[in-house]
FITI-943512 format. One line per field, with one value per residue (C-alpha): residue number from 1; x, y, z; residue in one letter. Coordinates in Angstrom, 3 decimals, padded with zeros to 6 digits. Layout:
BEGIN
resi: [NUM	...]
u: [X	...]
v: [Y	...]
w: [Z	...]
resn: [A	...]
END
This chain:
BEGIN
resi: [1	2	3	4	5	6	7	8	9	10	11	12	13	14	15	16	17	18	19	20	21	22	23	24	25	26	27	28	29	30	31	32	33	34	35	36	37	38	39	40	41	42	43	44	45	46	47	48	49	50	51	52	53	54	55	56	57	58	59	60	61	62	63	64	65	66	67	68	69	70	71	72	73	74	75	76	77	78	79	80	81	82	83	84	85	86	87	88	89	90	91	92	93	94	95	96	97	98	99	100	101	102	103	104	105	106	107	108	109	110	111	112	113	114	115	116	117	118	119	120	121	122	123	124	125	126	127	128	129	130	131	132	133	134	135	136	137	138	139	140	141	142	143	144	145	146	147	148	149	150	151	152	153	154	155	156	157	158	159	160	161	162	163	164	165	166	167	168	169	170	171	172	173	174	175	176	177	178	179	180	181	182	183	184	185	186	187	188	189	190	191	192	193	194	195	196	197	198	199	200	201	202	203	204	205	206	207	208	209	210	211	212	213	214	215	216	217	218	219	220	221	222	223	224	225	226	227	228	229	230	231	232	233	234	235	236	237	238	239	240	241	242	243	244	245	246	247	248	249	250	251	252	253	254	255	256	257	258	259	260	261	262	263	264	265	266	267	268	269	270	271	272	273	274	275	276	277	278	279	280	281	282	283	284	285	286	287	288	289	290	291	292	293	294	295	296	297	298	299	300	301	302	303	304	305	306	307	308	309	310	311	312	313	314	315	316	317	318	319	320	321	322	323	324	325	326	327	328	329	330	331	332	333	334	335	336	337	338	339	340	341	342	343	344	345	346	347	348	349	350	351	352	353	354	355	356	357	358	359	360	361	362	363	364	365	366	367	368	369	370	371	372	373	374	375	376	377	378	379	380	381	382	383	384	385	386	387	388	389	390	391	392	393	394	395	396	397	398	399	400	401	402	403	404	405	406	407	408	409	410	411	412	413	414	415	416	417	418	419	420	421	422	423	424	425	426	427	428	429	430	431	432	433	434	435	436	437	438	439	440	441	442	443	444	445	446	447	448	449	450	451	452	453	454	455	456	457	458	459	460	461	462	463	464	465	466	467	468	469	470	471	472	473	474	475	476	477	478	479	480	481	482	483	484	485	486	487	488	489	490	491	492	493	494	495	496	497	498	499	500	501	502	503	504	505	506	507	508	509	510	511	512	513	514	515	516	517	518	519	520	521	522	523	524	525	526	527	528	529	530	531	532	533	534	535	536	537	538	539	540	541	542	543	544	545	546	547	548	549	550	551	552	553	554	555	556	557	558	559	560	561	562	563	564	565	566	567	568	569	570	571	572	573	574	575	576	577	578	579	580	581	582	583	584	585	586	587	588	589	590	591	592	593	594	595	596	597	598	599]
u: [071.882	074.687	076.135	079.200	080.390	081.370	078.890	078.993	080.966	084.587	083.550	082.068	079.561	077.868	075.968	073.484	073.401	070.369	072.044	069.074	070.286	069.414	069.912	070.019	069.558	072.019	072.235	075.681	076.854	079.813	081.933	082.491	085.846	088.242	084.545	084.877	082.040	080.670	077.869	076.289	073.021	072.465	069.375	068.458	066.241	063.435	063.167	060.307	060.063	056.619	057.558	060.934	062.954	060.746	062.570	060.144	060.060	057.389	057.418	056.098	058.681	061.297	060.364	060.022	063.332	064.914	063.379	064.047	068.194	068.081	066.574	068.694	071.906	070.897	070.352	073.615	074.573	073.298	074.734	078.307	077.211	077.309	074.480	071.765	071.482	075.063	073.396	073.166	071.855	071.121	072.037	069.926	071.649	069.963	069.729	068.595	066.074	063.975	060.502	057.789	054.330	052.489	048.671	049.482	046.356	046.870	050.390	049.530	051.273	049.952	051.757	055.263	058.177	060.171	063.835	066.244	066.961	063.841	063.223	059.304	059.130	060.742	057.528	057.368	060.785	060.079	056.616	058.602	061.760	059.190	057.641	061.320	062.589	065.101	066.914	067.643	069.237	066.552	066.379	069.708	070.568	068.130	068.178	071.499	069.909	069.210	065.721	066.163	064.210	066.286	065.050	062.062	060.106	059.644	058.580	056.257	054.540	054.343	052.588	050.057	049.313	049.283	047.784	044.490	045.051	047.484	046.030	043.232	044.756	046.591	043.088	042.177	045.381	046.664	049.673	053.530	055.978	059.379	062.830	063.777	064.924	061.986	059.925	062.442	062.504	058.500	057.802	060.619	059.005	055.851	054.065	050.738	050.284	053.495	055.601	058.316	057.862	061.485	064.427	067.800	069.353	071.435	068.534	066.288	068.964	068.358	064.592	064.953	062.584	064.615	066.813	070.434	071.014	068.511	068.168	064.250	061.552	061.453	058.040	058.939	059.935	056.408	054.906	056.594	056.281	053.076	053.319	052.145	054.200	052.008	052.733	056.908	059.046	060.858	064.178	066.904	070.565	072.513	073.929	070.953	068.159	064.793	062.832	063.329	062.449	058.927	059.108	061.429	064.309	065.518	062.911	063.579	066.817	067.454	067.452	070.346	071.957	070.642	072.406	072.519	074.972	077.111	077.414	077.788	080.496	082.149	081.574	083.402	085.985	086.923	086.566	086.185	088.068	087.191	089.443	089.446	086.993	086.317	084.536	082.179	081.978	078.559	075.626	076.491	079.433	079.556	081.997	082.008	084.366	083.904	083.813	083.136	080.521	080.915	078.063	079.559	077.427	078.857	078.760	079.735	077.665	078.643	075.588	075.350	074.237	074.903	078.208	076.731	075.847	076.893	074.067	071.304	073.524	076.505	077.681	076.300	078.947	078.704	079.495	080.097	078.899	079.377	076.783	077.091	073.745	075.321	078.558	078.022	074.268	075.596	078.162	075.717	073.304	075.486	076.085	072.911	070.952	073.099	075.020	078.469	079.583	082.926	084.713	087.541	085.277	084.584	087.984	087.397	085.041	087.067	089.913	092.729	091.141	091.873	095.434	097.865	101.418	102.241	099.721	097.067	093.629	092.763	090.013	092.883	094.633	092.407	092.414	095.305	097.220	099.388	096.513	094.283	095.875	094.411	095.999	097.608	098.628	101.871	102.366	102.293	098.945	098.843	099.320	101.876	100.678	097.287	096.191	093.165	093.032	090.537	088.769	085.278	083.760	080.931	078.687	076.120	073.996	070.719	068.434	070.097	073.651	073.989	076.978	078.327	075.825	072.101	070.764	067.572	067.075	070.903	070.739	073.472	075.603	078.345	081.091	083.806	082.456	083.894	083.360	086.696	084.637	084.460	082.664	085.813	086.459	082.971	083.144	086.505	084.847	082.225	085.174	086.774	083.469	083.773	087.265	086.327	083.296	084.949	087.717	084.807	083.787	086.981	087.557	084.120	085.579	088.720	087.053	084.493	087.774	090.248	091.480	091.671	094.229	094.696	093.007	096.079	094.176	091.244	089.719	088.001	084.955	082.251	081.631	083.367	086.071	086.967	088.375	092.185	091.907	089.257	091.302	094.268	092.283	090.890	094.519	095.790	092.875	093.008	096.370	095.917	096.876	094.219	093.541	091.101	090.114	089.908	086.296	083.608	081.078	082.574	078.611	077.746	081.137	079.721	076.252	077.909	080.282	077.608	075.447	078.695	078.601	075.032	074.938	078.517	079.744	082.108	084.156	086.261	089.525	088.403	087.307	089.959	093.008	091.016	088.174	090.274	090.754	093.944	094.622	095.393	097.421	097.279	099.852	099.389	101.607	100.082	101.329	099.363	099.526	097.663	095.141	094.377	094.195	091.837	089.862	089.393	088.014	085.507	084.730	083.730	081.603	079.951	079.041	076.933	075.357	074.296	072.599	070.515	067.998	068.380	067.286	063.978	061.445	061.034	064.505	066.787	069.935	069.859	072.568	074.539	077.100	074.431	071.902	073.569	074.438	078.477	078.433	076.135	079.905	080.574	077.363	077.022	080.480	079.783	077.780	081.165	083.698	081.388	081.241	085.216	086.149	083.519	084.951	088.336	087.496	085.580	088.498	091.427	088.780	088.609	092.140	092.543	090.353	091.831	094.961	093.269	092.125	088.599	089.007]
v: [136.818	136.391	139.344	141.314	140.293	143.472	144.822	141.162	140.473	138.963	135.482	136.605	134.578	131.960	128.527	126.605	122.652	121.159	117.448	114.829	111.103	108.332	109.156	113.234	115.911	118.600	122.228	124.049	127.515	127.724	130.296	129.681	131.383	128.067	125.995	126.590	126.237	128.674	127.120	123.901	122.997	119.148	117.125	113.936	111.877	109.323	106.158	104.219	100.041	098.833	095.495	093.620	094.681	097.752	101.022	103.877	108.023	110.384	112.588	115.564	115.242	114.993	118.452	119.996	118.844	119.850	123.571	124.047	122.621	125.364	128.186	128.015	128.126	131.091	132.455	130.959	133.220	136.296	135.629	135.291	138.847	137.548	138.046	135.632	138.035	136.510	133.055	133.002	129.414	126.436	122.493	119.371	115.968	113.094	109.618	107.304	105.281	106.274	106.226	108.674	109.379	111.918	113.762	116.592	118.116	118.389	117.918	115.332	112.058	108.806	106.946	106.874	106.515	103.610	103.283	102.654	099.453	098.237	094.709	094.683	094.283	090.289	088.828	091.797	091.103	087.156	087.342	088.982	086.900	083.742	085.562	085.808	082.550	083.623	086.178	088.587	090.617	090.601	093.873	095.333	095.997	098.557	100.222	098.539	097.760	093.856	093.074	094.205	095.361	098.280	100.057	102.398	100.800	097.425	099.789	101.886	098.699	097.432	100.525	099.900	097.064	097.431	101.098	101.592	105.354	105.175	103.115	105.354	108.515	107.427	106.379	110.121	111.487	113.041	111.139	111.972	109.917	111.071	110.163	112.743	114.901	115.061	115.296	118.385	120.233	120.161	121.580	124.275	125.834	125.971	122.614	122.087	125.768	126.215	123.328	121.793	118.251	117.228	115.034	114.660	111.899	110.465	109.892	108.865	106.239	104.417	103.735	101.150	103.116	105.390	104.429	104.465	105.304	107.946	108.927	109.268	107.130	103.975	102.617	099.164	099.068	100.832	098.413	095.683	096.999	098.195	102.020	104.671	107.234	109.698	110.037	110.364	113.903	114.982	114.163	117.206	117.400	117.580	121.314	123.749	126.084	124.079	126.707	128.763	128.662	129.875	131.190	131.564	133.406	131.948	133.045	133.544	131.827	129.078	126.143	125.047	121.668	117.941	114.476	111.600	111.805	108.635	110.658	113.892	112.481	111.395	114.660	116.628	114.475	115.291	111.955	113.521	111.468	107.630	105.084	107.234	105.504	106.535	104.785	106.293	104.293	105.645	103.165	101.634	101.579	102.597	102.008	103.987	103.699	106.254	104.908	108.445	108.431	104.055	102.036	098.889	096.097	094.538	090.601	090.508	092.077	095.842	098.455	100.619	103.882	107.502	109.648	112.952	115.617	119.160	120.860	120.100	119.922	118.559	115.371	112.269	110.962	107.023	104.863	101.459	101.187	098.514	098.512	097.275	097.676	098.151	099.669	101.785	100.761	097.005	098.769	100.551	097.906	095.546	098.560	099.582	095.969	093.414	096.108	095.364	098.791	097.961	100.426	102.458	101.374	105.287	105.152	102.893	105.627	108.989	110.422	109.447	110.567	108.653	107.112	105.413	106.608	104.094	105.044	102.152	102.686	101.613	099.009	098.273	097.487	095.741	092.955	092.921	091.893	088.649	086.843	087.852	087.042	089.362	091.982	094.239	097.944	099.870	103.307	104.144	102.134	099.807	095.520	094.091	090.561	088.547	085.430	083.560	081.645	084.480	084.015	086.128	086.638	088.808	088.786	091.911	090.776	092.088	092.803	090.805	090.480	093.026	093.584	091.117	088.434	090.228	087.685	088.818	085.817	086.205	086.888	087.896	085.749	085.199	082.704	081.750	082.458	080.443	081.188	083.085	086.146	089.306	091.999	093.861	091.378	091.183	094.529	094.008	091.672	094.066	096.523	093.615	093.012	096.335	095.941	092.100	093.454	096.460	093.746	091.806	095.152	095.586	092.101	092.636	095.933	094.503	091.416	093.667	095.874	094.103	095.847	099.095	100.005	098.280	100.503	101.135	104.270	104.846	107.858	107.326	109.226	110.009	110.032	106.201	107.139	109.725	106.690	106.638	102.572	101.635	103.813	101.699	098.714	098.784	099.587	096.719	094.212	095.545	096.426	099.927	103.316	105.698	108.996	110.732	114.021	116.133	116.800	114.619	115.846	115.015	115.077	118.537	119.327	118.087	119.683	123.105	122.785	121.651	124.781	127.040	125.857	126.099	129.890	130.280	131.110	128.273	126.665	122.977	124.719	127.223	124.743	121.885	125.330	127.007	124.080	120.556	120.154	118.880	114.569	111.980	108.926	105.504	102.846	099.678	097.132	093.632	091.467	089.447	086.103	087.624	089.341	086.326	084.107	086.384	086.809	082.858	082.539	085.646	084.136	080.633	082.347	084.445	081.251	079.594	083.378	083.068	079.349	080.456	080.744	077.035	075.888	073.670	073.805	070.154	068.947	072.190	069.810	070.747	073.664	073.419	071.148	070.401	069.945	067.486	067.401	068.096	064.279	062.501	061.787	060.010	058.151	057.542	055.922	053.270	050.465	050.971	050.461	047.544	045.819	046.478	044.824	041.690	040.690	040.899	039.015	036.190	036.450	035.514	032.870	031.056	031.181	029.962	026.869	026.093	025.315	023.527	020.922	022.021	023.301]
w: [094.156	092.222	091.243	092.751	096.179	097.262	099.471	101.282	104.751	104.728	104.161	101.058	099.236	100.917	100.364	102.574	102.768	103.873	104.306	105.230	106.548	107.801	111.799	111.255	109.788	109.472	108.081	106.786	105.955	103.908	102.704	099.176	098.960	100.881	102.073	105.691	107.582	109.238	111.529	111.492	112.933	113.452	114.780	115.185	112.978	114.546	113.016	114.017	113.610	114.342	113.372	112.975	109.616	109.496	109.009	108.542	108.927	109.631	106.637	108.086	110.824	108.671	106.562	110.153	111.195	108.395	108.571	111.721	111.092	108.319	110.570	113.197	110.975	109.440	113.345	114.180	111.113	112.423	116.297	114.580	112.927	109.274	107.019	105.638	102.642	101.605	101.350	097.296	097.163	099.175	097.965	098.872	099.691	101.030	101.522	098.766	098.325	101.011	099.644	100.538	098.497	099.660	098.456	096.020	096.543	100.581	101.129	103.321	103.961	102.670	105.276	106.631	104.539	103.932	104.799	102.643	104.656	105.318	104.603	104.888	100.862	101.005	099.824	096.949	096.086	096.134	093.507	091.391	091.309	091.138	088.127	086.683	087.320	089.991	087.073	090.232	087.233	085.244	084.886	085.687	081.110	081.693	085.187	086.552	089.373	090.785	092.156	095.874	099.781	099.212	096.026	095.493	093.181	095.227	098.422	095.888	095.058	099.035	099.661	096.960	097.837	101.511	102.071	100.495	100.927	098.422	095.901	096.557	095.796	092.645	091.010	091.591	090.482	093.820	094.319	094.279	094.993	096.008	097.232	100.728	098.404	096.335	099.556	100.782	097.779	096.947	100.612	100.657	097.045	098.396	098.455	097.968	096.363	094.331	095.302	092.622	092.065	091.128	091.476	090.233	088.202	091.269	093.591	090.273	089.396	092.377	092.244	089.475	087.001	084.984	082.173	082.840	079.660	078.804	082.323	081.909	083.332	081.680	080.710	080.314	083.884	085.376	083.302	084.863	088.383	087.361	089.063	086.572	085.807	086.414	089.954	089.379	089.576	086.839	086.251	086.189	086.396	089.911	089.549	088.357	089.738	090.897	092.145	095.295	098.514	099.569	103.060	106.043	106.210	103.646	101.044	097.361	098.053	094.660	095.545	093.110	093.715	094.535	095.065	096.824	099.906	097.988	094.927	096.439	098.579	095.109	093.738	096.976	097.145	094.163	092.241	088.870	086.439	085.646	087.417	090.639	093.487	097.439	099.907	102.656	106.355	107.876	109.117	105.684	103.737	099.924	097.601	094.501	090.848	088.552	084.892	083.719	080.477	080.195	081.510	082.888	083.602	086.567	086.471	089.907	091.794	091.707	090.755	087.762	088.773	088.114	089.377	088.461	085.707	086.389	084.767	082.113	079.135	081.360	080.484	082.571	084.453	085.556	088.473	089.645	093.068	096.031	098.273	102.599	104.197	108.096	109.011	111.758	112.171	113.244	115.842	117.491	117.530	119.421	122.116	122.102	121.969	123.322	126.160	124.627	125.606	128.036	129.781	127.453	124.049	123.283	122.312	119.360	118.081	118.531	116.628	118.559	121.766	124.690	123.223	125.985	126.057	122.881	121.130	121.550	122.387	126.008	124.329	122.241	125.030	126.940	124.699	122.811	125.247	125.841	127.268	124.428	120.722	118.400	116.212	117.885	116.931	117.834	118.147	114.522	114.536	112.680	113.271	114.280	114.625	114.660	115.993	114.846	118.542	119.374	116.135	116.408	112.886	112.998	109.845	110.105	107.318	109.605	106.294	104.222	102.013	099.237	097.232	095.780	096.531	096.768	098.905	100.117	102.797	104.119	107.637	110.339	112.229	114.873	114.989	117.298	120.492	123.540	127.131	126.903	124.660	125.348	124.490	123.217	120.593	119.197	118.494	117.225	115.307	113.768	112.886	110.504	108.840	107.506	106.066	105.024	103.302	101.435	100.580	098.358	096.698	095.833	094.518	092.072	090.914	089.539	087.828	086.002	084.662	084.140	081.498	083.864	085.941	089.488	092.189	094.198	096.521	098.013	099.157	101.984	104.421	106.235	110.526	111.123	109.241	111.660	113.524	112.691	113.837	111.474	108.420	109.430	109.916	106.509	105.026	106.571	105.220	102.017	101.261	099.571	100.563	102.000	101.636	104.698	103.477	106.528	106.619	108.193	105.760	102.177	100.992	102.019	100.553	096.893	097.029	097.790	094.691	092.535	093.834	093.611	089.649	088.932	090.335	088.698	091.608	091.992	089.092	089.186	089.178	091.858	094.153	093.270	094.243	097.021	098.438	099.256	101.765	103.573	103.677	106.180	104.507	105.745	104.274	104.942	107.523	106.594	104.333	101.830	103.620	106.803	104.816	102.961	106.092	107.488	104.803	103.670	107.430	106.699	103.292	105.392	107.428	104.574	102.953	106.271	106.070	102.952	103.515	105.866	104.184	103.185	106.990	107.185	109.909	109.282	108.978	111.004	110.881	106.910	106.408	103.989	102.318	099.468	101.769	104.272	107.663	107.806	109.957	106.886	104.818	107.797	108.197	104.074	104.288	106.938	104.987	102.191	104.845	106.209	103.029	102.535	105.522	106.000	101.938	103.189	106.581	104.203	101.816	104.522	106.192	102.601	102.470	105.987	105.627	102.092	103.850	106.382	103.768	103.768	100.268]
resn: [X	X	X	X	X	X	X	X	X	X	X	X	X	X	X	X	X	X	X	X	X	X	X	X	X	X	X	X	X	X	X	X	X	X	X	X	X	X	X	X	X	X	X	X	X	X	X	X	X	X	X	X	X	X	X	X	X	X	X	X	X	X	X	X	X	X	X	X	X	X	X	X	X	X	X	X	X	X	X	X	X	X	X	X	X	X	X	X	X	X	X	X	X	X	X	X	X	X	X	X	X	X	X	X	X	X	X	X	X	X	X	X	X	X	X	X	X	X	X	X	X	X	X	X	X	X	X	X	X	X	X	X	X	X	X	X	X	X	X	X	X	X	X	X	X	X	X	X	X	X	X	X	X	X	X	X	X	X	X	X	X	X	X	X	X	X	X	X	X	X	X	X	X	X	X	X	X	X	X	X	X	X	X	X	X	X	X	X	X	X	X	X	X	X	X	X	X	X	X	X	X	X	X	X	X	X	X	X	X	X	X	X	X	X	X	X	X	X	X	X	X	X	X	X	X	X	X	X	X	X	X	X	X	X	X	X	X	X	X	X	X	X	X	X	X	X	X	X	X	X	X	X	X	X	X	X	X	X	X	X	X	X	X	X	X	X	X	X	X	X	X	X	X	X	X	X	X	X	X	X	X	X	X	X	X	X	X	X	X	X	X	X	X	X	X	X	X	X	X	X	X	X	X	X	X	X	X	X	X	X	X	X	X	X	X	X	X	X	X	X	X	X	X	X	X	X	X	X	X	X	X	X	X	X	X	X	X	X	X	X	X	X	X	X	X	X	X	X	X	X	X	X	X	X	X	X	X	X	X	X	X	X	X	X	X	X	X	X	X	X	X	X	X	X	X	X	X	X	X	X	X	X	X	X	X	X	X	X	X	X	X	X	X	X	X	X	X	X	X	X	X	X	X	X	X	X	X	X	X	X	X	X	X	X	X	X	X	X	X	X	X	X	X	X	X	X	X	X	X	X	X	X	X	X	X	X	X	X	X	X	X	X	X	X	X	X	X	X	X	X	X	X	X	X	X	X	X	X	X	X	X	X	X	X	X	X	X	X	X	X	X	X	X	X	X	X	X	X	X	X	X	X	X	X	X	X	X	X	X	X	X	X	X	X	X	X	X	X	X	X	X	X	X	X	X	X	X	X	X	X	X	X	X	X	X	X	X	X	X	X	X	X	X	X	X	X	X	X	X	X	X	X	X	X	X	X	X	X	X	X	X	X	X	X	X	X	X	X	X	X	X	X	X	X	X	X	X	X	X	X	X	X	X	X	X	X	X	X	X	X	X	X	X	X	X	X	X	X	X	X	X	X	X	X	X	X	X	X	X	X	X	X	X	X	X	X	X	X	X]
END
């Protein structure tokens, strides 16, 4: 399939992405030659929650949504009269983390898999932090990862010890376990008969089992979370051939490229050398720094973790990566949940539709007017001024706090609400949290290298960012230029270039001269005094977040302030001032009555 292109249409050679997230799934076509896409077939993922902080799939309906997103682009192919025979190879992105185990022998599900963001593992997570002594980087010299709901191996160990079907299965040797990609790639070669157990060294990073440094299972750490090894994938590179696909119209097609959509989204925006970071705004927001073939353990907070590695004997490329568990997810749940949806608030969440003459969004407007004080924009978007009298601060920490802080226990919160509210400033609100929270990432990055270069730009992507107000938004609170790619799918972008270079159909330079594709800049128009205001008052908040946790059923008035009520100073310094002013009362009556010739 990779030979001569000559007896192909006008677009050439192409490649498939099969992209699998965390509310859809989505299949592209590109034409290798510039990456346009030629069709796109999305569909929506169902995420069930039996119980609160449960986030869990339906395996089998996630293989059958993503078949039927990659047979209807190839039939969108054939309606636009382009052949699926110039398909040469299909990539596999996906999101991380996501744990599924399934019955080797049947192919069968042994229960649903486990979000990403799931939070049903606390008590897992707490036995083994009690077993460490709190050390929530215990292990993080050898995977780089902190003890956390949102790894694999803590949700591998939940369904151990939860679902006997599991436990049962690995005592007869039948179990798998695999990240969505795993999952995707063992039922598209075939799966119970010929299927490819496999994963790449992205997705395996994030499971807190392999070695960052050897990038191979670790045995120290099954041991520890006591899950045998027996049941893991192998380990390969992101840019090589798998195995092929096993049916459809699609069959024999190499499967030839896997990541995880934060690394892929690295890898197509063209992130490449070490210093250079971007940062993708979905339902969570990742920040990633590539530190090239250094492993730097962050001391404040940040993840180790792995860029890439563009073939087997490629060179292992690392990362340090900031990690927000809800971006977009905490938007839509205050629309969705709590109704906050006024009239005009679409406009928030286009690109640039629905402007007014100036150039302000009509939610914009709505409340950033002279009745409302809050940061206005003008007609080159960006602020022009900010009050704090409206002062909403909207902390979205719904399964917890990750970077910098990994607090398991955190939980979200609201401030600053007065009858005066409205729903156009919460979600105002929510917006800032994103910028406050990329602001901390940011702050981690350049304590853990100091000696590197000052990140001055950021590259940033993914479906919020194709809001022009949060780009400027996040300029202004973070005082760096912005770069905005335009393509909403940065992630498909880098499984198709690692494909293009496993089938040699694609080099770096070919892709870098022909693939990029054009940018948006964003400069920003605060200065550092208003960011810094802003974010102390975000930092405040953060900190009663955080102490939640620290709330007893037996005494609720205990928050925080070492465990005292903010009022107790006042109470703790009344028997002082009493004793103060009764000796100075007995001091002037001595003196009185020594004059009085009583002394």
């Amino acid at each position: 399939m990779t030979g001569s292109s000559g007896s192909r249409s006008k677009f050439g050679s192409l490649i498939g992405v099969l992209y699998v997230g965390h509310t859809s799934c989505k299949c592209l076509i590109y034409a290798t030659r510039n990456a346009e896409v030629l069709t796109c077939h999305e569909s929506p993922l169902e995420s069930l929650s039996p119980q609160s902080g449960w986030v869990e799939f339906e395996p089998l309906g996630i293989w059958k949504t993503a078949r039927l997103c990659l047979e209807t682009a190839v039939q969108n192919l054939i309606i636009l009269d382009i052949s699926p025979l110039d398909i040469v190879a299909i990539g596999v992105c996906n999101q991380r983390e996501t744990t599924v185990l399934w019955d080797r022998i049947t192919g069968e599900p042994l229960c649903n898999a486990i979000g990403w963001c799931d939070t049903r593992t606390t008590a897992v997570v707490g036995g083994i932090l009690q077993r460490v002594r709190g050390k929530k980087n215990y292990l993080k010299s050898v995977c780089g990862l902190p003890v956390s709901n949102c790894f694999s191996a803590v949700k591998i160990r939940w369904m151990m010890e939860n679902v006997e079907a599991v436990q049962a299965a690995i005592d007869n040797d039948r179990a798998a376990f695999g990240t969505l990609d795993s999952w995707i790639i063992w039922m598209l070669t075939g799966g119970p008969e010929t299927g490819i157990h496999v994963t790449d060294v992205t997705n395996a990073s994030r499971t807190m089992l392999m070695n960052l440094e050897t990038c191979e299972w670790d045995e120290r750490l099954c041991r520890f979370f006591r899950i045998p090894s027996k049941i893991l994938p192998e380990i390969r590179s992101c840019s090589e051939v798998y195995g092929y696909i096993n049916d459809g119209p699609l069959s024999g097609i190499p499967i030839a490229s896997c990541l995880g959509d934060q690394q892929a989204a690295l890898l197509g925006q063209m992130c490449l050398k070490a210093g250079q970071a971007n940062c993708t705004i979905d339902d969570g927001t990742f920040v990633l720094f590539n530190t090239a073939q250094e492993i730097i353990d962050s001391d404040h907070g940040l993840l180790s973790t792995v860029a890439y590695q563009l073939g087997a004997r490629g060179d292992v490329y690392y990362a340090l990566e900031g990690a927000i568990a809800h971006a977009g997810s905490s938007i839509a749940w205050l629309k969705r949940t709590l109704a906050l949806d006024p009239a005009g608030s679409d406009s928030m969440n286009n690109s640039g539709n629905g402007l007014i003459p100036d150039g302000t969004s009509p939610l914009l407007a709505s409340f950033c007017s002279a009745s409302s004080p809050v940061p206005q924009y003008n007609d080159a978007k960006t602020f022009v001024g900010s009050s704090t009298r409206a002062g909403v601060i909207f902390v979205p920490a719904f399964s917890g706090y990750y970077t910098p802080y990994w607090r398991y226990k955190a939980r979200g919160m609201m401030f600053g609400i007065t009858l005066q509210t409205t729903p156009q400033q919460i979600l105002f609100a929510a917006h800032e949290a994103i910028c406050h929270q990329v602001r901390e990432v940011l702050e981690s990055l350049a304590n853990d290298c100091p000696t590197w270069p000052r990140l001055s730009k950021l590259i940033v992507g993914g479906d919020l960012c194709e809001q022009p107000f949060l780009v400027q938004m996040l300029s202004d609170l973070n005082g760096l230029l912005l770069e905005r790619p335009q393509t909403s799918t940065p992630a498909c972008l880098g499984a198709m270039l690692a494909a293009g270079l496993a089938t040699e159909i694609l080099s770096i330079d070919q892709f870098r001269q022909n693939c990029v594709p054009p940018t948006d800049v964003f400069n920003t128009a605060y200065n550092s005094s208003q960011r810094d205001m802003k974010f102390r008052r975000w930092k405040m908040a953060v900190d009663r977040c955080l102490n939640f946790d620290s709330v007893s059923e037996s005494d609720p008035v205990k928050l925080i302030y070492g465990g005292r009520d903010p009022d107790s100073y006042v109470r703790c310094s009344i028997p002082g001032s009493v004793y103060i002013v009764s000796s100075f009362a007995l001091v002037v009556v001595a003196q009185l009555l020594k004059q009085n010739g009583f002394g």
